[in-house]
NULUMPA-470668 format. One record per residue (C-alpha): residue in three letters; x, z, y. Coordinates in Angstrom, 2 decimals. Example, Ala and Ser with C-alpha at 12.3 -4.5 7.8 and 13.67 -1.06 7.14 Angstrom:
<recs>
+-----+---------+---------+---------+
: res :       X :       Z :       Y :
+-----+---------+---------+---------+
: ala :   12.30 :    7.80 :   -4.50 :
: ser :   13.67 :    7.14 :   -1.06 :
+-----+---------+---------+---------+
</recs>
This chain:
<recs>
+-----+---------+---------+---------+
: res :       X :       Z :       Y :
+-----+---------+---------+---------+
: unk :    0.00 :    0.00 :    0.00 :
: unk :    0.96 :   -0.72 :    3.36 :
: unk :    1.69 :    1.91 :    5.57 :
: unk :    0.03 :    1.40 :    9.16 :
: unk :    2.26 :    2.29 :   11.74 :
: unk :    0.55 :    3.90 :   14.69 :
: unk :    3.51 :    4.99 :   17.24 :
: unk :    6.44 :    2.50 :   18.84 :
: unk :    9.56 :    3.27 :   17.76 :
: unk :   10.41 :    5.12 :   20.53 :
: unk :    7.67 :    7.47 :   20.62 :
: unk :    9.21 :   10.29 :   19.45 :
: unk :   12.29 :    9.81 :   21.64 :
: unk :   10.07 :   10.26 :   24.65 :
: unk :    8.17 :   12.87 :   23.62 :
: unk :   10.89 :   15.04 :   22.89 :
: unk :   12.45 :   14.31 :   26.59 :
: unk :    8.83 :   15.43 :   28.15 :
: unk :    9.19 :   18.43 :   25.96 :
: unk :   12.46 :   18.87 :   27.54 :
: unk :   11.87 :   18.79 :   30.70 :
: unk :    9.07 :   20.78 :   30.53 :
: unk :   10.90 :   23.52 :   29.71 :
: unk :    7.82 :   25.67 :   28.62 :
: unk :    7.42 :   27.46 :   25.33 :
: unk :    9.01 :   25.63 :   22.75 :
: unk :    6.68 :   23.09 :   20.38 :
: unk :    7.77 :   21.33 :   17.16 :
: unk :    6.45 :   18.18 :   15.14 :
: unk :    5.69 :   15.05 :   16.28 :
: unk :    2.25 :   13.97 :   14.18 :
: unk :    1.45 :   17.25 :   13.75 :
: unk :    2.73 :   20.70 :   14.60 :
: unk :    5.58 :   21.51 :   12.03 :
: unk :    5.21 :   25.30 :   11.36 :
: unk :    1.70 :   25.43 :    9.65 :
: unk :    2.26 :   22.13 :    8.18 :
: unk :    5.74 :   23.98 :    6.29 :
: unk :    3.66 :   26.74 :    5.25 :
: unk :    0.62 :   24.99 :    3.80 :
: unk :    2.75 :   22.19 :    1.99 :
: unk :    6.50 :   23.04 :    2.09 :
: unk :    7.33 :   18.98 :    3.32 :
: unk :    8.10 :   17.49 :    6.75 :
: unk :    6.57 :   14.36 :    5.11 :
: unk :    3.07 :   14.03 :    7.72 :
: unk :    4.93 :   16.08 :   10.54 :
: unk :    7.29 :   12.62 :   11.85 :
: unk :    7.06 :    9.09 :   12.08 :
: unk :    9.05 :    6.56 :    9.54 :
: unk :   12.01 :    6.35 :   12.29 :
: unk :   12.34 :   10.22 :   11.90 :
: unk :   12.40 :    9.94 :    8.29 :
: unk :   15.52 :    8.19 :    7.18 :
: unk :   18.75 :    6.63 :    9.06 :
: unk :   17.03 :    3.23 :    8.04 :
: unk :   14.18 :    4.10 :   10.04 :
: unk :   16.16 :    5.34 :   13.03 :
: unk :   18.67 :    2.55 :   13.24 :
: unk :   16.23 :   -0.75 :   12.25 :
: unk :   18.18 :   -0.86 :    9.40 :
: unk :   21.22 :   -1.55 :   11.03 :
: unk :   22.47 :    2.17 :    8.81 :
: unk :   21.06 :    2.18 :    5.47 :
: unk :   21.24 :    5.66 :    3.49 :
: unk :   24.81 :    5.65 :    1.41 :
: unk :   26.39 :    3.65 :    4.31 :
: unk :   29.24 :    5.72 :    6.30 :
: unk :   29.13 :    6.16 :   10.02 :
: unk :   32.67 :    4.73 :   11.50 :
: unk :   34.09 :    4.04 :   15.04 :
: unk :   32.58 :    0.36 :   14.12 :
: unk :   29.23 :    1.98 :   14.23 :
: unk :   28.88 :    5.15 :   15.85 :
: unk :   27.03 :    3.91 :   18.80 :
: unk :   24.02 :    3.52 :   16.86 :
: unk :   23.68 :    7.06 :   16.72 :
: unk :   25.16 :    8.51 :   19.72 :
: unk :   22.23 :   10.21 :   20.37 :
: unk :   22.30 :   12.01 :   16.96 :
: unk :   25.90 :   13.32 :   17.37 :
: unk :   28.05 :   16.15 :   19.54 :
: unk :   30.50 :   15.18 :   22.27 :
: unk :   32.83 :   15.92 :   19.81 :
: unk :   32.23 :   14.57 :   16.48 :
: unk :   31.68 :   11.03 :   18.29 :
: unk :   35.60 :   11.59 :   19.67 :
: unk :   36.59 :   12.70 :   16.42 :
: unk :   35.02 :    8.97 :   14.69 :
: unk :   36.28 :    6.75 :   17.42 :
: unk :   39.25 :    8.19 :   17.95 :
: unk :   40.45 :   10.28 :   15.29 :
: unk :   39.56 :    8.21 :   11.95 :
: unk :   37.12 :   10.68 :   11.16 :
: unk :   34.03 :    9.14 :    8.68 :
: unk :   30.20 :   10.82 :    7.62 :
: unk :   28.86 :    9.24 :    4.29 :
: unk :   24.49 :    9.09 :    5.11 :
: unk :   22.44 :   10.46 :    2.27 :
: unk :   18.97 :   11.16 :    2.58 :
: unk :   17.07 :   13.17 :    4.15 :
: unk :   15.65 :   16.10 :    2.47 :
: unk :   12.23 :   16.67 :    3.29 :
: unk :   11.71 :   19.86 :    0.88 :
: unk :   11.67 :   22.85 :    2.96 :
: unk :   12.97 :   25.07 :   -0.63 :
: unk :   15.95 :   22.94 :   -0.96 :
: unk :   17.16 :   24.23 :    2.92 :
: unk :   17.89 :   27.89 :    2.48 :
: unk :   18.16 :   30.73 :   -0.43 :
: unk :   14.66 :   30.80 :   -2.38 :
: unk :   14.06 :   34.22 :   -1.79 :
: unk :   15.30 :   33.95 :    2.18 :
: unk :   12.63 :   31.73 :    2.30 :
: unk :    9.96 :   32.84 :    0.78 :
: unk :    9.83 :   35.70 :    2.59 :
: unk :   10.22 :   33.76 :    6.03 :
: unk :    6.80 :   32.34 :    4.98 :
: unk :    5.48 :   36.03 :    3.84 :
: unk :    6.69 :   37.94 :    6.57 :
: unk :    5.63 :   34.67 :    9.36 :
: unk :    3.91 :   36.58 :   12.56 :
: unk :    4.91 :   40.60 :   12.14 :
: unk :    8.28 :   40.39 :   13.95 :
: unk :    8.67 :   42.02 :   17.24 :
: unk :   10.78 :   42.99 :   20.28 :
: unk :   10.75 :   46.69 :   21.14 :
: unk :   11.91 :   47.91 :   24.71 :
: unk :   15.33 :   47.81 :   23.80 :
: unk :   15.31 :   44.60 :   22.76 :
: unk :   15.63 :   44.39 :   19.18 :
: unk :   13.72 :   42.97 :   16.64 :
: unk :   11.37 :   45.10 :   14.62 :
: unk :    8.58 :   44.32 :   11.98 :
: unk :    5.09 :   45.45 :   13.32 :
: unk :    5.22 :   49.27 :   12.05 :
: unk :    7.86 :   49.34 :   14.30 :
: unk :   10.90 :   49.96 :   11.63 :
: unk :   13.61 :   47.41 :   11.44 :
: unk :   13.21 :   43.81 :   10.21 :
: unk :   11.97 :   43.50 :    6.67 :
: unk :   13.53 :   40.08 :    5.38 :
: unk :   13.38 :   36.36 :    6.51 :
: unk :   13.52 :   34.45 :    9.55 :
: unk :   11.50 :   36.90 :   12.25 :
: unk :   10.92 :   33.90 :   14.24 :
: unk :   10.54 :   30.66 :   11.87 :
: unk :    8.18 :   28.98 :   15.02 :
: unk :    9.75 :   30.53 :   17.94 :
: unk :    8.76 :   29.97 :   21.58 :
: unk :   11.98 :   29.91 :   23.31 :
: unk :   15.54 :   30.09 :   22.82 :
: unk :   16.24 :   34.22 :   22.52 :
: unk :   13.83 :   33.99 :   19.37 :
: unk :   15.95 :   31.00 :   18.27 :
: unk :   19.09 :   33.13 :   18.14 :
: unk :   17.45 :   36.59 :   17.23 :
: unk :   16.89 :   35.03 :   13.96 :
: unk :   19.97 :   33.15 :   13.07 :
: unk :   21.97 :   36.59 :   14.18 :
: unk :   19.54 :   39.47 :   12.41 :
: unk :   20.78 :   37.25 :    8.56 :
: unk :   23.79 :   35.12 :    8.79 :
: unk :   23.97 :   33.84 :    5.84 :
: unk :   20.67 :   34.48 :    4.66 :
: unk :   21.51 :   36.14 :    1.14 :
: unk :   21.76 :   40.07 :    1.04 :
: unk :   24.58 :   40.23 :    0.31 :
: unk :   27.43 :   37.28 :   -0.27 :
: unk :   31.14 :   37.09 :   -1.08 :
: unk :   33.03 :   33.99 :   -0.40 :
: unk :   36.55 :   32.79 :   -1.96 :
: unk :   37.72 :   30.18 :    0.63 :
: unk :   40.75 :   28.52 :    1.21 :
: unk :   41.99 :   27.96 :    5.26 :
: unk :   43.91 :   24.79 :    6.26 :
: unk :   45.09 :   24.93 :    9.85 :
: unk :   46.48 :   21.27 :   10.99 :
: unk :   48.34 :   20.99 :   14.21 :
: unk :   47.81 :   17.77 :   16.59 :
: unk :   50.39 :   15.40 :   14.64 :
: unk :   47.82 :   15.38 :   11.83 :
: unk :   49.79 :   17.94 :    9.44 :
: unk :   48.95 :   21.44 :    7.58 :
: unk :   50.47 :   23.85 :    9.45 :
: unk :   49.42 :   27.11 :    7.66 :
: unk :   47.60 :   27.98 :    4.72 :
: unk :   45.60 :   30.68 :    3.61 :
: unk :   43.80 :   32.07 :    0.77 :
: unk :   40.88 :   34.83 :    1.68 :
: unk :   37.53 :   36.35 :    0.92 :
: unk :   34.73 :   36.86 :    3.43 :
: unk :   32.04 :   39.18 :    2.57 :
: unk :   28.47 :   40.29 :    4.28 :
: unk :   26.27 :   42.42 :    3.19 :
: unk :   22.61 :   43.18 :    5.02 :
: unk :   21.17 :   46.97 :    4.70 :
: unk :   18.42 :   46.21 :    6.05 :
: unk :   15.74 :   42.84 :    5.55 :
: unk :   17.05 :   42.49 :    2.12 :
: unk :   14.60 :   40.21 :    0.28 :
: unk :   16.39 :   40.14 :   -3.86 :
: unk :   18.64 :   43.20 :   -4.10 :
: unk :   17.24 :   46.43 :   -4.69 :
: unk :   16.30 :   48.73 :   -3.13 :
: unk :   14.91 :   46.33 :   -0.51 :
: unk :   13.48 :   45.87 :    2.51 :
: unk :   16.49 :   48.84 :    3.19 :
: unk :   19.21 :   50.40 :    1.73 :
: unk :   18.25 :   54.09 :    1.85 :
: unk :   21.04 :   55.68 :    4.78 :
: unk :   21.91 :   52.18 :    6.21 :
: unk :   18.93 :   51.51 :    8.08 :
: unk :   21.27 :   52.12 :   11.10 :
: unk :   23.32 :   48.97 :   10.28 :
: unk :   22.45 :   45.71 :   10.60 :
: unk :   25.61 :   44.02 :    8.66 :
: unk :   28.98 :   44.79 :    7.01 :
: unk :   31.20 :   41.96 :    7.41 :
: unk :   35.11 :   41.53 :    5.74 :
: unk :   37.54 :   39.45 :    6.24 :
: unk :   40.69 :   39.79 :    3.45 :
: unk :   43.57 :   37.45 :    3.19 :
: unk :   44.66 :   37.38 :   -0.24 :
: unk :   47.77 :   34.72 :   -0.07 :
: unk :   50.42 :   33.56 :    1.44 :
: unk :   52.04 :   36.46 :    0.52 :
: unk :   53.64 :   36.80 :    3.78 :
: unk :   50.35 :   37.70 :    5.25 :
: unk :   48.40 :   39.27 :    1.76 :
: unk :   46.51 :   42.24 :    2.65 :
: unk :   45.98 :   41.72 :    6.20 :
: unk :   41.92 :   42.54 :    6.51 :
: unk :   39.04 :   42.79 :    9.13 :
: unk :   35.87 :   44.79 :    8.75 :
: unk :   32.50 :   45.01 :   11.33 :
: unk :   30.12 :   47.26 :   10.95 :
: unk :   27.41 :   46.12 :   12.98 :
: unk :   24.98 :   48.63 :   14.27 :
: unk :   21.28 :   47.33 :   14.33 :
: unk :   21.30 :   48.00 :   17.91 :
: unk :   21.90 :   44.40 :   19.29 :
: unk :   23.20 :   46.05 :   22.51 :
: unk :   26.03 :   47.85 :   20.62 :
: unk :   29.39 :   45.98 :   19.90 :
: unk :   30.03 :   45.72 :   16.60 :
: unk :   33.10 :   48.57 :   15.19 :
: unk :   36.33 :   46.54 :   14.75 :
: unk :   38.73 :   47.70 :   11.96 :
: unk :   41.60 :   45.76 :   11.02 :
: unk :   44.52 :   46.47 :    8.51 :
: unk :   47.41 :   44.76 :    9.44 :
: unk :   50.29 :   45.31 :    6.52 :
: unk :   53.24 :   45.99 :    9.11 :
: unk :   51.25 :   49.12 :   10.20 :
: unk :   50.59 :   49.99 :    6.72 :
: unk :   47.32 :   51.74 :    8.16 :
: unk :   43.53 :   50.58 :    9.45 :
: unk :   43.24 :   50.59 :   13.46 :
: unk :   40.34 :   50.34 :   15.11 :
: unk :   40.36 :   47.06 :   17.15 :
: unk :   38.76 :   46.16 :   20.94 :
: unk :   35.78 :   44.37 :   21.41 :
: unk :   36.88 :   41.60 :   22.69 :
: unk :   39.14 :   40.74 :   20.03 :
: unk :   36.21 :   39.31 :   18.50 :
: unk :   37.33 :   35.74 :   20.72 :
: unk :   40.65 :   35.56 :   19.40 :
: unk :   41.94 :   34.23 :   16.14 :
: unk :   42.65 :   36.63 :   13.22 :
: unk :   45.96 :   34.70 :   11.86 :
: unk :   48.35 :   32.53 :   12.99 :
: unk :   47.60 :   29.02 :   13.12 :
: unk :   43.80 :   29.46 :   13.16 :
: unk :   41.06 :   28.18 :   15.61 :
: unk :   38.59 :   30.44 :   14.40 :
: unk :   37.09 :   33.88 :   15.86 :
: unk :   35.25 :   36.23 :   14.55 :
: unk :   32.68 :   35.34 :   17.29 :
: unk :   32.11 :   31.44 :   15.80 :
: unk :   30.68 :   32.88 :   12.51 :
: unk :   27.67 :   31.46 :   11.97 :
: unk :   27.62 :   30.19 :   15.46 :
: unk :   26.07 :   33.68 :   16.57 :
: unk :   28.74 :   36.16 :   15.79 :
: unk :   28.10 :   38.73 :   18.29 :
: unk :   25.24 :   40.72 :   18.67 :
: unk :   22.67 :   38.62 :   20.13 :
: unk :   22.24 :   41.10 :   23.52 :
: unk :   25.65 :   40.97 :   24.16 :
: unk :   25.08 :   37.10 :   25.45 :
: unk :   22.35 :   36.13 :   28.27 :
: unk :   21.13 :   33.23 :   29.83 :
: unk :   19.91 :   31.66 :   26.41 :
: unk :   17.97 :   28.52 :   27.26 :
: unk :   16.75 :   24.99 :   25.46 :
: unk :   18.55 :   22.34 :   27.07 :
: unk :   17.58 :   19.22 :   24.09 :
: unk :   15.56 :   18.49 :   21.86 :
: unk :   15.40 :   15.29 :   19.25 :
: unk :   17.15 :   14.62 :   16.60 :
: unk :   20.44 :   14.69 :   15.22 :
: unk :   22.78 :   14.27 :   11.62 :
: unk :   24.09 :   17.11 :   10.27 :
: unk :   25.69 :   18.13 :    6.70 :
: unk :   22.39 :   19.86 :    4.82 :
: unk :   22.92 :   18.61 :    1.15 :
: unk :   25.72 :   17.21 :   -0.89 :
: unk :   28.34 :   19.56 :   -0.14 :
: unk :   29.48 :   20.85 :   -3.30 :
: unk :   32.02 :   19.15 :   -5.33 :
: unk :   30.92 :   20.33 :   -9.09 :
: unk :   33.32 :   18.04 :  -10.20 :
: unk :   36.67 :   19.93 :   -9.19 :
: unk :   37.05 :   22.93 :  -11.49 :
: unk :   37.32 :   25.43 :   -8.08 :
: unk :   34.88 :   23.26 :   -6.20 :
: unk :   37.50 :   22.03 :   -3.38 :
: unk :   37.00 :   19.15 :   -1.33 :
: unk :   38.33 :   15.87 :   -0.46 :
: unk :   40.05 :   14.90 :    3.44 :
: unk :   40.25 :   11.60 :    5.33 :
: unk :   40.86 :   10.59 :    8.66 :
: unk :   43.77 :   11.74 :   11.35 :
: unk :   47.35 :   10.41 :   11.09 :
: unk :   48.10 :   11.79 :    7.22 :
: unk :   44.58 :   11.58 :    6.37 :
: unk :   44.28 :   15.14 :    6.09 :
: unk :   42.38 :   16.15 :    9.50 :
: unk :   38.58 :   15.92 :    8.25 :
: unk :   36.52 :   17.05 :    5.44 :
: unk :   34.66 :   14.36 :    3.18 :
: unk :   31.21 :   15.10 :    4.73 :
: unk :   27.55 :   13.88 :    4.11 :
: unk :   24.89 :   13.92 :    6.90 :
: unk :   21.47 :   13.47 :    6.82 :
: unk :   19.39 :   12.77 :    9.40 :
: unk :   17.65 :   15.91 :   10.74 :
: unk :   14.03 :   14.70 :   12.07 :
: unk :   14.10 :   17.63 :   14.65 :
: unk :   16.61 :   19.60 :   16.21 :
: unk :   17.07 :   22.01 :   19.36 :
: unk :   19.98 :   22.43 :   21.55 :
: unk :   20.26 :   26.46 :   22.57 :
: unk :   22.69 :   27.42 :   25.41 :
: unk :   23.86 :   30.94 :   25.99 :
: unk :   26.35 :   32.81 :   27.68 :
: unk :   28.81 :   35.87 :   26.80 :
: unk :   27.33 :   37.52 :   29.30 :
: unk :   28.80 :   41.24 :   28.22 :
: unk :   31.79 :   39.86 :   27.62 :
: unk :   33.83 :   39.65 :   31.13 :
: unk :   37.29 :   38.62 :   29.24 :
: unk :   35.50 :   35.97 :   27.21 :
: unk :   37.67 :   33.05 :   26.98 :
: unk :   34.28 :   30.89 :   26.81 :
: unk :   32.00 :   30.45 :   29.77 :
: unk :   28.85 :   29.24 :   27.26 :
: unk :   28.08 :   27.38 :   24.38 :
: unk :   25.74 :   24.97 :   22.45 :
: unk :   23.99 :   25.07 :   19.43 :
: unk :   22.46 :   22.53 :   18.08 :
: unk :   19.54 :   24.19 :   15.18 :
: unk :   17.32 :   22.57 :   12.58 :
: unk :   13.89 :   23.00 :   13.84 :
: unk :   12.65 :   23.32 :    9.64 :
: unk :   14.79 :   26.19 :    9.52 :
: unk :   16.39 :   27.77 :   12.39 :
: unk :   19.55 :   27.06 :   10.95 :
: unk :   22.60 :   26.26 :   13.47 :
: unk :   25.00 :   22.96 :   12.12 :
: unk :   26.89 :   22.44 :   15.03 :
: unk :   28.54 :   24.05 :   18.13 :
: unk :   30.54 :   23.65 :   21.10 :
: unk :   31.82 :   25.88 :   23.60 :
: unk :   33.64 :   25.21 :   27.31 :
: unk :   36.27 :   27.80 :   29.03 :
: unk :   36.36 :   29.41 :   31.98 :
: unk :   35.98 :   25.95 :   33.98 :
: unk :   33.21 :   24.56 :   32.73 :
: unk :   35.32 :   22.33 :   30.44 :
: unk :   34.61 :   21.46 :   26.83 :
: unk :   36.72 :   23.50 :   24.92 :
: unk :   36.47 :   24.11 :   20.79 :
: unk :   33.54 :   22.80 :   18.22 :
: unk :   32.15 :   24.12 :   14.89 :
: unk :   30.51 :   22.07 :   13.09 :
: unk :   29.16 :   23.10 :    9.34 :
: unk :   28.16 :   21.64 :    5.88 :
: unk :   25.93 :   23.07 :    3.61 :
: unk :   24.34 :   22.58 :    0.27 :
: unk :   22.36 :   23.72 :   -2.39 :
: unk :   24.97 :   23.92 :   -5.80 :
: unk :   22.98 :   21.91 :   -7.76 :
: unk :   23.94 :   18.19 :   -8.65 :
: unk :   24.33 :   15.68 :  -11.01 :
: unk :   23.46 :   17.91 :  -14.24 :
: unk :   25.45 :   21.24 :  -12.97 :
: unk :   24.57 :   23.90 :  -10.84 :
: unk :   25.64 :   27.45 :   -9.45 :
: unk :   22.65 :   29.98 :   -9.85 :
: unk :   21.48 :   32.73 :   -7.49 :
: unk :   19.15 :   34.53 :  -10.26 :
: unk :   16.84 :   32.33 :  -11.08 :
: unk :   17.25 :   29.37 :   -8.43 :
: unk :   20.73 :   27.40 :   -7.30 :
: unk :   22.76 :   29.07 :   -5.32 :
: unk :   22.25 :   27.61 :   -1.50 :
: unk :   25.41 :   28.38 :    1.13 :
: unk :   27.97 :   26.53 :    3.57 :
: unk :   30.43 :   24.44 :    1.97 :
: unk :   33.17 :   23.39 :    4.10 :
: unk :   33.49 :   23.82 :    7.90 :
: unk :   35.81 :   22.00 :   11.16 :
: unk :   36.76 :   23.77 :   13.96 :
: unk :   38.21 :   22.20 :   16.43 :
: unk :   40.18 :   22.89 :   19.35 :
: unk :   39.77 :   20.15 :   21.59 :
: unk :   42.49 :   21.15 :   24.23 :
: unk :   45.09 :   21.57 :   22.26 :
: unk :   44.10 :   19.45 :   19.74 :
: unk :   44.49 :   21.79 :   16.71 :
: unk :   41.88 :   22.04 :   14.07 :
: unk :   41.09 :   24.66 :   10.65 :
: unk :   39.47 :   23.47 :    7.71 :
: unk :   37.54 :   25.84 :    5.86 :
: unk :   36.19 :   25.41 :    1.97 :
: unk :   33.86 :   28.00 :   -0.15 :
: unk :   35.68 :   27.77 :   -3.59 :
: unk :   34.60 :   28.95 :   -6.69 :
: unk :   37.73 :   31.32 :   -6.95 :
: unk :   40.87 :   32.89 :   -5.37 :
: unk :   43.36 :   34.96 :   -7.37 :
: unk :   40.52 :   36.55 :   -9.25 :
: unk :   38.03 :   37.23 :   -7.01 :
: unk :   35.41 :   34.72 :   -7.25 :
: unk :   32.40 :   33.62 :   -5.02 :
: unk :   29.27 :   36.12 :   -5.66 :
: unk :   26.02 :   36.74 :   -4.36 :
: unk :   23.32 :   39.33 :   -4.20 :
: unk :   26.20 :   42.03 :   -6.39 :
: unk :   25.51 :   44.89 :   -5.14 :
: unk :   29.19 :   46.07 :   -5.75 :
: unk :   30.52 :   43.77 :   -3.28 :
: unk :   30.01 :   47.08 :   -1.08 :
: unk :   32.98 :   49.34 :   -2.59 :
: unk :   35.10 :   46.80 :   -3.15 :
: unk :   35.26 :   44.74 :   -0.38 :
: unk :   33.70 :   46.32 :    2.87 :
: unk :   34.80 :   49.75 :    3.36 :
: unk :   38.01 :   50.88 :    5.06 :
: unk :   39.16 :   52.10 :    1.98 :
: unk :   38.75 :   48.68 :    0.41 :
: unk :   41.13 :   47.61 :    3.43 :
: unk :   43.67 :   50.10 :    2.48 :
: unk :   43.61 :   48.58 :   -1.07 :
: unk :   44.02 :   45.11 :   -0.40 :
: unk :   47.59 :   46.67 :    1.69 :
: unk :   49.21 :   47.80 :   -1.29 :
+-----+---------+---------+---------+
</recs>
């Protein structure tokens, strides 16, 4: 049967400049509002038009799904790209393989995240202080608080109250931090853990963890190799106060002892080599009160990695590079095209030694979930971008399970330092000297994300 279509190609496009411009509450969908259309059926399918649907539809054809976006191309879908990952294709060698679009809302986040995003939908509040709270007034009791929010504070109230949207989650990675010429400067081999006390939606005892309902999030970060740097660890303990700066203990092996850390050194890079802070993590590392100004500046949308991240086929899952001068500079990465997104801006407005003046995150309306940011200094100028893949571990025959569903988490991440031209890779990897990837293990706790765990990691 032929399918009647009843908007210009360009529909959307305008619609989501009037929206824009506007600058009222925020609305989402094109054919019909997105939200309730999620929650009675689960698929973006009715919500946009055929051009929303696939690159095919987007580009006239000129893209077709399994094509790769190149400097040859790119122009096509300006409009679907950052500043900087258009410099990195036309100038840098850098490729994106096009896979389809997943219209499934399941297949987008953790099973269990979501389904109580869709069971929790409408009891999520701010109190006087600013914090989010289900309605009985106790904190937030699991999912996105805000899966249809109205304006940009909701946007990043969500993303910051579950990062990673598991309980609790331990990932191996491996760090590759090139310098301009195109060549690995340093390499490192680490776990980063998280664990939520509080909105926890599969690990018992949940929606709290009885004498944690204080804390919003215990984060680690523990390299395990080089050996030159092996024990050298970071730990936040996040209160669930978002006007409170997160406690900052580091164990450094020269010391031989944990120190607490300033607040600030949450904008500067935990080894050498890196481009990363502790503030990029999930583009909303700091507590979401201790940044201001949050508005939508865009709206439309835009490619980002969602789905075929994971490389079953290499025994510790690692990933493939391209592009740069050694062809080492850029992850193998598929993007999809994302029917909706919103750009949020903020600034670090409790911050006054910030090296960032604001940044923008670009979110998938279906989900809330951030793909892409970039920050500017002091200046104004653009300065550093983050840009993420993620996947759900199931493909071709093989997957990774989370109790009873495939495991769903980032994959492999960029950050680049525009300025100075220096960029990290980041993979998730299956293992690292023995301490593998796990989620929802309650044990994670003791081993990884106390100061004593720090201390043990120094030996």
């Amino acid at each position: 049967m032929t399918r009647i279509i009843r908007y210009p190609h360009d529909y959307s496009r305008r619609l989501f400049l009037q929206r824009t411009a506007a600058a009222g509450a925020l609305a989402t969908g094109v054919l019909t509002p997105l939200w309730p259309a999620l929650s009675a059926t689960g698929d973006i399918k009715k919500v946009y038009p055929d051009e929303l649907l696939s690159i095919e539809g987007y580009t006239k054809g000129k893209i077709s799904t399994g094509g790769r976006i190149t400097a040859a191309n790119v122009h096509l879908v300006k409009d679907l790209l950052d500043p900087i990952r258009i410099r990195q294709i036309t100038n840098m060698g850098r490729e994106l393989e096009v896979v389809a679009t997943t219209t499934d809302l399941m297949r987008l986040s953790p099973w269990e995240y979501t389904e109580a995003t869709l069971r929790n939908q409408g009891q999520a509040r701010f109190d006087t202080s600013g914090n989010v709270t289900a309605a009985d007034g106790q904190p937030w009791i699991g999912g996105n608080p805000f899966p249809n929010p109205k304006n940009a504070l909701e946007v990043f109230a969500g993303q910051t109250i579950s990062w990673g949207r598991h309980d609790i989650s331990l990932y191996a990675n491996k760090e590759y931090d090139l310098g301009p010429e195109g060549t690995v400067k340093y390499t490192y081999q680490g776990v980063w853990a998280e664990l939520a006390p509080v909105g926890r939606v599969s690990v018992d005892p949940k929606p709290y963890w009885p004498g944690h309902e204080d804390k919003l999030r215990y984060q680690s970060v523990i390299v395990i190799g080089p050996q030159e740097y092996a024990g050298a660890s970071f730990l936040s303990i996040w209160d669930y106060d978002q006007n409170v700066f997160p406690d900052l203990h580091a164990y450094l092996p020269q010391f031989k002892r944990v120190r607490r850390l300033p607040s600030n050194q949450r904008f500067e890079t935990l080894v050498p080599g890196s481009t990363l802070y502790l503030s990029d993590a999930w583009a909303a590392g700091d507590p979401f009160m201790t940044w201001g100004n949050y508005k939508i500046t865009g709206q439309g949308p835009a490619l980002a990695g969602l789905s075929g991240g994971w490389n079953p086929d290499h025994e510790n899952w690692e990933h493939t590079t391209h592009g740069g001068p050694n062809g080492l500079t850029f992850w193998d990465t598929k993007v999809e095209l994302v029917p909706e997104s919103i750009i949020v801006e903020a600034e670090p407005v409790k911050f006054t030694r910030a090296p960032i003046s604001r940044k923008k995150v670009w979110f998938d309306v279906r989900t809330m979930l951030p793909f892409c940011m970039v920050t500017f200094d002091r200046r104004g100028e653009v300065f550093r971008s983050f840009d993420g893949a993620y996947s759900l571990y199931e493909s071709n025959g093989k997957s990774f399970m989370d109790g009873k569903h495939p495991y769903w988490s980032w994959a492999h991440v960029h950050v680049h330092d525009i300025q100075s031209d220096r960029l990290t890779r980041l993979e998730q990897v299956r293992e690292i000297a023995g301490h593998k990837t796990l989620v929802n293990d309650q044990s994670v706790y003791d081993r990884y994300l106390t100061t004593a765990a720090l201390r043990s990691f120094g030996k």
